[in-house]
NUKE-407314 format. One record per atom (N, C-alpha, C): residue number from 1; residue in three letters; atom name; x, y negated, z negated. Coordinates in steps of 0.2 Angstrom, whole numbers, plus 5000, padded with zeros to 4 digits. Layout:
! residues N
<pt><seq>NUM</seq><type>ALA</type><atom>CA</atom><east>X</east><north>Y</north><up>Z</up></pt>
...
***
This chain:
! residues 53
<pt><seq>1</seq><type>UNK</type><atom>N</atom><east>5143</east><north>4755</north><up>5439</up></pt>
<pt><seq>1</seq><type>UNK</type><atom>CA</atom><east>5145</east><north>4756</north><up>5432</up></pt>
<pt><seq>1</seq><type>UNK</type><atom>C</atom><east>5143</east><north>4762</north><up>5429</up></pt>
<pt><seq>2</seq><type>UNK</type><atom>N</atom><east>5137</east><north>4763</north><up>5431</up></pt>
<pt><seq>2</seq><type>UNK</type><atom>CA</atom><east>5133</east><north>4769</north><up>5426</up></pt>
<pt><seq>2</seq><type>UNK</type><atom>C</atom><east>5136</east><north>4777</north><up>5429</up></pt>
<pt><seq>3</seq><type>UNK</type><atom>N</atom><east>5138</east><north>4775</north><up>5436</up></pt>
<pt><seq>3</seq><type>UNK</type><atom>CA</atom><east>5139</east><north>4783</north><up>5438</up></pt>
<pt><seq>3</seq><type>UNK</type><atom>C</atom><east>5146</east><north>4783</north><up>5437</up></pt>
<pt><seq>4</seq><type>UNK</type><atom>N</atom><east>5152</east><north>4778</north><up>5436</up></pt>
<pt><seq>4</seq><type>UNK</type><atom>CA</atom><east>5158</east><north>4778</north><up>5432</up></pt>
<pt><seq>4</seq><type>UNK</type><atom>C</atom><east>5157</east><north>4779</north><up>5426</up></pt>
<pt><seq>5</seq><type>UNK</type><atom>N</atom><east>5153</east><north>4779</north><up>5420</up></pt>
<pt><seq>5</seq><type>UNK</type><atom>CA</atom><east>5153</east><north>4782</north><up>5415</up></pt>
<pt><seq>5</seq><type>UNK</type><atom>C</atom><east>5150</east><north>4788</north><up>5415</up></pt>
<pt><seq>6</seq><type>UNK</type><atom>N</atom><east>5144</east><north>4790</north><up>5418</up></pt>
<pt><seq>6</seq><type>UNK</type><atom>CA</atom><east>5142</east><north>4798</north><up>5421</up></pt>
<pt><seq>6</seq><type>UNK</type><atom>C</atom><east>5149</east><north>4800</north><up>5422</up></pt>
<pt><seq>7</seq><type>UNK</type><atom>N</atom><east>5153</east><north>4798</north><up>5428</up></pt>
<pt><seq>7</seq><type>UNK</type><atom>CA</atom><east>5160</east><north>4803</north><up>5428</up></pt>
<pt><seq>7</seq><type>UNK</type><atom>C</atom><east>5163</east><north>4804</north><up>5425</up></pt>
<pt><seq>8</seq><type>UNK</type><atom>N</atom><east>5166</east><north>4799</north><up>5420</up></pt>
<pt><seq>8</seq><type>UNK</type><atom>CA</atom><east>5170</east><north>4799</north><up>5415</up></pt>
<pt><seq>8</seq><type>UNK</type><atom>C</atom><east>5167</east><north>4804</north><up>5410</up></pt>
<pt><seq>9</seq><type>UNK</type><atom>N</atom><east>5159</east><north>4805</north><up>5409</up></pt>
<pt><seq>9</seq><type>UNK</type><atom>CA</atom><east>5158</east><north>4812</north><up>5404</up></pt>
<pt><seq>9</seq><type>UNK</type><atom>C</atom><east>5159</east><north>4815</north><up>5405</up></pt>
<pt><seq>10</seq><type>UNK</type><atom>N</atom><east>5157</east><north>4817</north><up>5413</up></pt>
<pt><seq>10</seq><type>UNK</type><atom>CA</atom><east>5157</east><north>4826</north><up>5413</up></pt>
<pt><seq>10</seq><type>UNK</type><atom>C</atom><east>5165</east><north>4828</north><up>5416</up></pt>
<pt><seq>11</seq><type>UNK</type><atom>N</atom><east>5170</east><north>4821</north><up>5416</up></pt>
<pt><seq>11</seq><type>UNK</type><atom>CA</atom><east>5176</east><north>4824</north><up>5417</up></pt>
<pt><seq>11</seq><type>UNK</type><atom>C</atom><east>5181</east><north>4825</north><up>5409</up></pt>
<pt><seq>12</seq><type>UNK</type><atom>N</atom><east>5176</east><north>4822</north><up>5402</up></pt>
<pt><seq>12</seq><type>UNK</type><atom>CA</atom><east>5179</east><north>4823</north><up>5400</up></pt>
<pt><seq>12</seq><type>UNK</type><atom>C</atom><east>5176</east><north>4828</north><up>5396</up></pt>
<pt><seq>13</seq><type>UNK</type><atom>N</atom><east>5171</east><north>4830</north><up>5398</up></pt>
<pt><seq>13</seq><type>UNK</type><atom>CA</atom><east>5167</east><north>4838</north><up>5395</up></pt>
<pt><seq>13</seq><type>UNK</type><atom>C</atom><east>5171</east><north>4843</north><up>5398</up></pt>
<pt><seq>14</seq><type>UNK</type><atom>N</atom><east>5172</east><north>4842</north><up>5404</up></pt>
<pt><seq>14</seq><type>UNK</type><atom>CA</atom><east>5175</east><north>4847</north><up>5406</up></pt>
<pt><seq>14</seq><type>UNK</type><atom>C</atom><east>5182</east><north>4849</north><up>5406</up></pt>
<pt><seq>15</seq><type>UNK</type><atom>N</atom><east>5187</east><north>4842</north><up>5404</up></pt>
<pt><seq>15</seq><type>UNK</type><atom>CA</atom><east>5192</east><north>4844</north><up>5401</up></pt>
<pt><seq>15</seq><type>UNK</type><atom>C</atom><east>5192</east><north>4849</north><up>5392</up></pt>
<pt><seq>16</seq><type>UNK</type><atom>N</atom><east>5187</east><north>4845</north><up>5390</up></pt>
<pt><seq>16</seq><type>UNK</type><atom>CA</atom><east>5188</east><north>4851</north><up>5381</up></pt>
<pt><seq>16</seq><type>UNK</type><atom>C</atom><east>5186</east><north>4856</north><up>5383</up></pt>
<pt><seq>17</seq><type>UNK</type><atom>N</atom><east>5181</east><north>4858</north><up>5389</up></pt>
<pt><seq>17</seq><type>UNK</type><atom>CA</atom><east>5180</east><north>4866</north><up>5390</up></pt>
<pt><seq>17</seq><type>UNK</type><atom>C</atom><east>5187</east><north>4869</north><up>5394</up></pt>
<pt><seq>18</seq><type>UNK</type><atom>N</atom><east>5189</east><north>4865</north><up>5396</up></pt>
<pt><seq>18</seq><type>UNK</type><atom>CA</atom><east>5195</east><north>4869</north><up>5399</up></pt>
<pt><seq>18</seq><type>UNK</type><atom>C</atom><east>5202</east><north>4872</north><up>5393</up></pt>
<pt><seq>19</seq><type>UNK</type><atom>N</atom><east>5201</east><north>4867</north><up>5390</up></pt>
<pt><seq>19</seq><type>UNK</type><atom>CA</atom><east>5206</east><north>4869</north><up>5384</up></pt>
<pt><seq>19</seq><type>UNK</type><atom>C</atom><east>5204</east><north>4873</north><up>5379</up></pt>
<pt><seq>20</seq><type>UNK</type><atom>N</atom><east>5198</east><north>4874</north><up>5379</up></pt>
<pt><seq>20</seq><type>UNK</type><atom>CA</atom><east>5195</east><north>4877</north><up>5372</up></pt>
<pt><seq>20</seq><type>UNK</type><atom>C</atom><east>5190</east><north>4884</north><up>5373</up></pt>
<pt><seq>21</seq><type>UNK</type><atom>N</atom><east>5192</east><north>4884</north><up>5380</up></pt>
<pt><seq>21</seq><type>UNK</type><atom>CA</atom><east>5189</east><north>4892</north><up>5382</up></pt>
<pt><seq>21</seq><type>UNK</type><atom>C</atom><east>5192</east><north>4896</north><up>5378</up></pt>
<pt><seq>22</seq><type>UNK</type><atom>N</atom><east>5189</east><north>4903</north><up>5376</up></pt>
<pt><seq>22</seq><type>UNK</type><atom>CA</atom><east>5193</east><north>4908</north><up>5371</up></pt>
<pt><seq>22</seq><type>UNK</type><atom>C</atom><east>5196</east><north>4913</north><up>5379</up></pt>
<pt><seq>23</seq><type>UNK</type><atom>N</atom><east>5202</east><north>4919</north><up>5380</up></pt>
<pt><seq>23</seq><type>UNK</type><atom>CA</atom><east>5203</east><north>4923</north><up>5384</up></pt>
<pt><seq>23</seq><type>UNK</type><atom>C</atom><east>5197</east><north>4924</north><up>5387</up></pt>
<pt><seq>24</seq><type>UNK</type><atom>N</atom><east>5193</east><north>4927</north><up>5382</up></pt>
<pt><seq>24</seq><type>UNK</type><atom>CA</atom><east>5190</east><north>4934</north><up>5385</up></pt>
<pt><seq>24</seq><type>UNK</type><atom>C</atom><east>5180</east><north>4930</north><up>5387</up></pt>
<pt><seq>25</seq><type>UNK</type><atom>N</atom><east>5182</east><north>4925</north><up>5387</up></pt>
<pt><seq>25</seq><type>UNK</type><atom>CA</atom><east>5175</east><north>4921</north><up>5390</up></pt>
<pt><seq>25</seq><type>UNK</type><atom>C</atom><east>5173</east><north>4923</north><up>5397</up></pt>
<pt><seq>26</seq><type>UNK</type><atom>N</atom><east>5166</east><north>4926</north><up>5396</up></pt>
<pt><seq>26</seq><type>UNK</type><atom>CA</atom><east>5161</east><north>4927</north><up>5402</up></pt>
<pt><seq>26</seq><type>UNK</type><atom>C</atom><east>5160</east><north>4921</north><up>5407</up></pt>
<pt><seq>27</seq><type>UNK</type><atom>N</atom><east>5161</east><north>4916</north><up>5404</up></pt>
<pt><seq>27</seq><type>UNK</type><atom>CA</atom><east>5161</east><north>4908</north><up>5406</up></pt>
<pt><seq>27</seq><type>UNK</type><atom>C</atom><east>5167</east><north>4904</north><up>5409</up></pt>
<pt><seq>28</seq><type>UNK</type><atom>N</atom><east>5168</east><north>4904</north><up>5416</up></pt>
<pt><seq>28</seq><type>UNK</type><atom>CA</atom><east>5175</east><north>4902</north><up>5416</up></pt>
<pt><seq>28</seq><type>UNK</type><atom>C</atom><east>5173</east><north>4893</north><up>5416</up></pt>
<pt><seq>29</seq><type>UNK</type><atom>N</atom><east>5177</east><north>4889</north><up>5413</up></pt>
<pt><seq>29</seq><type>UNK</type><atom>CA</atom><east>5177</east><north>4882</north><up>5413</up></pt>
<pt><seq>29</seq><type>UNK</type><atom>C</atom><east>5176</east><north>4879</north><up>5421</up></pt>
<pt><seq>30</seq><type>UNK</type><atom>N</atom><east>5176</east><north>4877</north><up>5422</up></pt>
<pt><seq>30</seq><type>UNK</type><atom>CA</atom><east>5175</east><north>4871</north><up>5428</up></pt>
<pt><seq>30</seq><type>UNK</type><atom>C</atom><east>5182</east><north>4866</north><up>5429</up></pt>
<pt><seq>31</seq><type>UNK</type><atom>N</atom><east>5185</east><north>4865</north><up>5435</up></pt>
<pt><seq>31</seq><type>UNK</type><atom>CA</atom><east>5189</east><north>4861</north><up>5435</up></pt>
<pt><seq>31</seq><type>UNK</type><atom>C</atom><east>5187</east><north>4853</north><up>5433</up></pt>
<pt><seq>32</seq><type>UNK</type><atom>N</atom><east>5191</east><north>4851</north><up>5430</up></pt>
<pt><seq>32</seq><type>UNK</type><atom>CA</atom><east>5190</east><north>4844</north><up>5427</up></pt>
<pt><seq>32</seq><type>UNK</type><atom>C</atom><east>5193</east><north>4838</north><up>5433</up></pt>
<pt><seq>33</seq><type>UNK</type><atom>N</atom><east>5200</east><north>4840</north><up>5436</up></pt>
<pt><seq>33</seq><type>UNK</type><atom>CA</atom><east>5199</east><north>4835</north><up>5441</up></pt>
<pt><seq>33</seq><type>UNK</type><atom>C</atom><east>5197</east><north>4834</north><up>5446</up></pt>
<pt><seq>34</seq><type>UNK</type><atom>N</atom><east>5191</east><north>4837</north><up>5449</up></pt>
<pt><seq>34</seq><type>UNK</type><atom>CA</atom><east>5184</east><north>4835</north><up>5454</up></pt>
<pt><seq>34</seq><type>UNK</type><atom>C</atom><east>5182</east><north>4830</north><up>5449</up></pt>
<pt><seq>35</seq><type>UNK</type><atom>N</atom><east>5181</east><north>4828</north><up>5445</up></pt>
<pt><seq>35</seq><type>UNK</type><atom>CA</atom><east>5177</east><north>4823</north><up>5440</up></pt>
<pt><seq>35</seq><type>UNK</type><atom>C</atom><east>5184</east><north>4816</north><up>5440</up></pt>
<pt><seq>36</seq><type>UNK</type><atom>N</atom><east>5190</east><north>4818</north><up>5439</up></pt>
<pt><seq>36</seq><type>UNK</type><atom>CA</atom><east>5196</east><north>4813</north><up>5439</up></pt>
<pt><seq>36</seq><type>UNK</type><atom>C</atom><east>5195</east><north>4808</north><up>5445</up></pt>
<pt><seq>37</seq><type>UNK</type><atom>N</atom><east>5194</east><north>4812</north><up>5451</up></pt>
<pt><seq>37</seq><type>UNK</type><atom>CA</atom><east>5195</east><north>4812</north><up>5458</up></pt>
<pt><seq>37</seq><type>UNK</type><atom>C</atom><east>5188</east><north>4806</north><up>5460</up></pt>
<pt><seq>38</seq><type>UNK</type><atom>N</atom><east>5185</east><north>4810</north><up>5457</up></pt>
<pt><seq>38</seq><type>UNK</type><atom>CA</atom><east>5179</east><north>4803</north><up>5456</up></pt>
<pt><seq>38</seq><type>UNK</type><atom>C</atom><east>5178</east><north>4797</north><up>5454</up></pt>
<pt><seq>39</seq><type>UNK</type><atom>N</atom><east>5182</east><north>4798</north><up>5447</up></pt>
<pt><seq>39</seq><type>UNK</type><atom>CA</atom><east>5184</east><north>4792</north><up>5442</up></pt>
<pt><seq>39</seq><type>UNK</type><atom>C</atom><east>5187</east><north>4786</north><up>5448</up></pt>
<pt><seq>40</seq><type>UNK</type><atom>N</atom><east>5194</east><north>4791</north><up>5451</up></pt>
<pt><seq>40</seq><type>UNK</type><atom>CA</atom><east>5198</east><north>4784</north><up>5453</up></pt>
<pt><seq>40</seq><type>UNK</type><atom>C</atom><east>5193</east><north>4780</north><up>5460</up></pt>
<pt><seq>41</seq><type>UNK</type><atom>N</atom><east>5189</east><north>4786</north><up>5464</up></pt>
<pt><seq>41</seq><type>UNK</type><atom>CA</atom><east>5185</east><north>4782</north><up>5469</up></pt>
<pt><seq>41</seq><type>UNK</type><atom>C</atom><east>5180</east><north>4776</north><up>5464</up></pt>
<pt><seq>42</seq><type>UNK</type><atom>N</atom><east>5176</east><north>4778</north><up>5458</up></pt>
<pt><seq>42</seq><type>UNK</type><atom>CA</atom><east>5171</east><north>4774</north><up>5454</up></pt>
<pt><seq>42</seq><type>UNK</type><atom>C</atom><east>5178</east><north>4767</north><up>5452</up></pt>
<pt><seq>43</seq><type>UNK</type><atom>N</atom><east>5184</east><north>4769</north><up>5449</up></pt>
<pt><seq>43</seq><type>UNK</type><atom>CA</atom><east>5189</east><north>4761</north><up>5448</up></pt>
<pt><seq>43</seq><type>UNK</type><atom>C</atom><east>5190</east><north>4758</north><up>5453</up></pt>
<pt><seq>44</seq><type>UNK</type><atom>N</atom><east>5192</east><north>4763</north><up>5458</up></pt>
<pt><seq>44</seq><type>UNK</type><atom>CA</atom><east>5194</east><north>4758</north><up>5467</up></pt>
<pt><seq>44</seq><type>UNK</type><atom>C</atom><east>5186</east><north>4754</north><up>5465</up></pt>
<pt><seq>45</seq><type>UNK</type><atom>N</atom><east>5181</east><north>4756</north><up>5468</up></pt>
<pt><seq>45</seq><type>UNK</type><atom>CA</atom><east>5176</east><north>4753</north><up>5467</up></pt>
<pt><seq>45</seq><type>UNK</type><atom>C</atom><east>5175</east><north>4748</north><up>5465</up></pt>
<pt><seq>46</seq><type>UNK</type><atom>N</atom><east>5175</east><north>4747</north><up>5457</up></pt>
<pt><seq>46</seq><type>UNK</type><atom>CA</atom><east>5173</east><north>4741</north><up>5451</up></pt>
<pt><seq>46</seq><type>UNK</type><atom>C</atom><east>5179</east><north>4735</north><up>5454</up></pt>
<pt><seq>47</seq><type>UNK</type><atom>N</atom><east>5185</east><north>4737</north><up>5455</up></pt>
<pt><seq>47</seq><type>UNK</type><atom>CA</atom><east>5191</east><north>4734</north><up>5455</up></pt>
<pt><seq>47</seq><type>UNK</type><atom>C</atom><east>5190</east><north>4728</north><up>5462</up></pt>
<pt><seq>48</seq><type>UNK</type><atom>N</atom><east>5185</east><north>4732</north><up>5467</up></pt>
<pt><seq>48</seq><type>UNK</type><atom>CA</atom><east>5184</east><north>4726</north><up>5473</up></pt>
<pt><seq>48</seq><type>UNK</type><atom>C</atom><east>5177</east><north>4723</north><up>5471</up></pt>
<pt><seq>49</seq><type>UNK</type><atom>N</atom><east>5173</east><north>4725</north><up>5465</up></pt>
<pt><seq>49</seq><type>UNK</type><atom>CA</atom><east>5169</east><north>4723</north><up>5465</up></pt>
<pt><seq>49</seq><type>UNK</type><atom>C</atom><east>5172</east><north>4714</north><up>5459</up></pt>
<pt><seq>50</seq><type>UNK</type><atom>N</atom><east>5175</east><north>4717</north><up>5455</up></pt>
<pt><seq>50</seq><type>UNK</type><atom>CA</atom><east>5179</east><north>4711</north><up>5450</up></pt>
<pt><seq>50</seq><type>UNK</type><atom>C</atom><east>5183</east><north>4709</north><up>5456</up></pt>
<pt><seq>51</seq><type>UNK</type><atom>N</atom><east>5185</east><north>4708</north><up>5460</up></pt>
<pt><seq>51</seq><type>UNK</type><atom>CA</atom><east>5192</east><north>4704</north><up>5464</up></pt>
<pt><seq>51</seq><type>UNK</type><atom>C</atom><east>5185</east><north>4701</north><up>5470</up></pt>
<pt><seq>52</seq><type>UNK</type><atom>N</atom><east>5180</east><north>4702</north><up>5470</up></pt>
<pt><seq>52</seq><type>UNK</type><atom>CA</atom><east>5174</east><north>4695</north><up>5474</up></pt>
<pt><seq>52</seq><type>UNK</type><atom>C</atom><east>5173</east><north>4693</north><up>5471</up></pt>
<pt><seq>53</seq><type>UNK</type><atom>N</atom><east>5172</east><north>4691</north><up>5463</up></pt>
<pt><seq>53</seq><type>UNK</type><atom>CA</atom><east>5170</east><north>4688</north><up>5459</up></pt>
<pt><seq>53</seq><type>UNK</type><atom>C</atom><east>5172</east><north>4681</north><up>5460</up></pt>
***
């Protein structure tokens, strides 16, 4: 549970950097779906861990 919430931060930190970079940024954002991408491995996850219960 803890490293699905870890995900969900830093995928959704780096959705607001993606949108809120200005043009001329030294700093290019970071793709946000690597983090998506892990989310749905962390829900597959929880989803067999609730369905043994």
């Amino acid at each position: 549970m803890l490293a699905h919430g870890a995900a969900m931060r830093f995928f959704l930190t780096r959705l607001a950097d993606w949108g809120a970079a200005p043009a001329g940024a030294l700093v290019r954002p970071k793709d946000p779906m690597e983090y998506e991408r892990k989310l749905a491995v962390h829900r597959a996850g929880l989803s067999i861990l609730t369905d043994a219960v």
